[in-house]
C-alpha positions in Angstrom: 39.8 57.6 9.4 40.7 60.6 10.9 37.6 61.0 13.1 38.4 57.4 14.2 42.0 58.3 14.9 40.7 61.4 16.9 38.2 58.6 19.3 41.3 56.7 19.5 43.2 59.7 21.1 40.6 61.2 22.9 40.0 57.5 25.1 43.8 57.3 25.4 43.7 60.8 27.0 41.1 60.5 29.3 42.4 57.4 30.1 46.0 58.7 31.3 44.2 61.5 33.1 42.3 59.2 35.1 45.6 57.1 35.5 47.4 60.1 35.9 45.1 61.6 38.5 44.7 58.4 40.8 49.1 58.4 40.5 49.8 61.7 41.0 46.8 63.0 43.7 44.7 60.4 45.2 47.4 58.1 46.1 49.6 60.6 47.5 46.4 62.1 49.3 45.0 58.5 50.9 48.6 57.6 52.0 48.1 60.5 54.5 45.6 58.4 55.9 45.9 55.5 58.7 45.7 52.4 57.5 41.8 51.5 57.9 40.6 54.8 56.4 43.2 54.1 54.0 42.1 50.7 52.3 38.6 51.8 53.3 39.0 54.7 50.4 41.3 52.6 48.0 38.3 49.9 48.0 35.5 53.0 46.9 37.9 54.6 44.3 39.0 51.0 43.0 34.7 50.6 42.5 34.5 54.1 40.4 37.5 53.7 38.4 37.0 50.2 37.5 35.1 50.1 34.6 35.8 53.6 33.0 39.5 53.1 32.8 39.1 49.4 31.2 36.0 50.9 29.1 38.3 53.7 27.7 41.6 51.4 27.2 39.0 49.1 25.2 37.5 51.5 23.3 40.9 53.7 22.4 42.3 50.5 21.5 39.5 49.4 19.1 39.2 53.0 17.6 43.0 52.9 17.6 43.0 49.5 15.4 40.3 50.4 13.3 41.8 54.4 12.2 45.0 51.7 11.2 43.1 49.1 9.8 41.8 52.6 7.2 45.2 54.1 7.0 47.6 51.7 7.5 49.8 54.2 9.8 51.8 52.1 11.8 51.9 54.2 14.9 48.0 53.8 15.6 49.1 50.3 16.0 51.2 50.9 18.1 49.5 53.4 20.4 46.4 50.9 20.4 48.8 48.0 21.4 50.1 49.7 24.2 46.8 50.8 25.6 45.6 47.5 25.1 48.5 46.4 27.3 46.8 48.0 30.4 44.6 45.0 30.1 47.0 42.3 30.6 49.3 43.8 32.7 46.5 44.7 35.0 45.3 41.3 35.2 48.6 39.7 35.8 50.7 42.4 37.4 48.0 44.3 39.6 44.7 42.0 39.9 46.7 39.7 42.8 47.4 42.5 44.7 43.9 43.7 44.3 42.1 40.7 45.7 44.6 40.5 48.4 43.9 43.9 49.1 39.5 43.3 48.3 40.0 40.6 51.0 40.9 42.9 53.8 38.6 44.6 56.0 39.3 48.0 57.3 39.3 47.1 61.1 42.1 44.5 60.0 44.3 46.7 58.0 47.7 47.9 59.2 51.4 48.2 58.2 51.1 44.8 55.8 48.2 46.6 54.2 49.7 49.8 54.0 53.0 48.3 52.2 50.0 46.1 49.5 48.6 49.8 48.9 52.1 51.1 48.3 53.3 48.3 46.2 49.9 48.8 44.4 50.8 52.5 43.7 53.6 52.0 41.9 52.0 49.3 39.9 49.4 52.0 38.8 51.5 54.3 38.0 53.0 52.0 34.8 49.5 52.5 33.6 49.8 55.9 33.6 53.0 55.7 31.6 51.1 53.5 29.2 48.7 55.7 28.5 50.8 58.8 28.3 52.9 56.8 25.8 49.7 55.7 23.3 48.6 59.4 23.7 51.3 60.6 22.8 51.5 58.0 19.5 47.9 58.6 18.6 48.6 62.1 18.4 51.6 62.0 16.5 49.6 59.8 13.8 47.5 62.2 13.5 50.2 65.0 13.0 51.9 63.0 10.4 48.7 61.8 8.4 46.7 65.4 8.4 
């Protein structure tokens, strides 16, 4: 179970420092930008990050639910449930500001844009908080079962 447990955390982690990272750098940094440059770099960085954050929230989820499927420890459960949650709240809270935001060129982009991509920030940034919260449960299960 334990080497399960320790996937689990591991994803979570590099998941929130991904999230974490994209919050508390990248969006600061392309904000500097004017707005075509701007969307230009959210729409490359949205590419990249794509499929390794969903891949790690899926897989520190399912390593998360199997380590408490072995042990029973409630708060693997938990921490897997609320990485999970980046799923659904990226699909309903985030994913229409996203295409909005996939269906503007640069050359068009301007103060409406800017406001999307600043909207869209602080949207991110829950998943951050998401997956410093399941990090921080997976590790405490594994404090408390050894």
């Amino acid at each position: 179970m334990n080497i399960i447990a320790i996937a689990a955390l591991t994803c979570a982690a590099l998941f929130t420092g991904a999230a974490g990272y994209i919050t508390l750098v990248e969006q600061p940094a392309r904000l500097q930008l004017a707005d075509g440059p701007l969307l230009a770099q959210w729409k490359l960085s949205y590419d990249r990050a794509l499929p390794i954050q969903s891949g790690l929230a899926i897989a520190g989820s399912l390593s998360g639910m199997g380590a408490w499927y072995l042990s029973g420890t409630l708060l693997l459960l938990l921490g897997s449930l609320i990485l999970l949650a980046n799923w659904p709240f990226t699909l309903l809270a985030i994913m229409p500001t996203n295409k909005r935001l996939k269906m503007i060129g640069p050359e068009e982009a301007g103060p409406a844009t800017r406001a999307l991509l600043v909207s869209w920030g602080r949207l991110h940034a829950i998943r951050s908080v998401l997956g410093v919260v399941s990090t921080v449960l997976f590790a405490a299960a594994l404090a408390v079962t050894g």
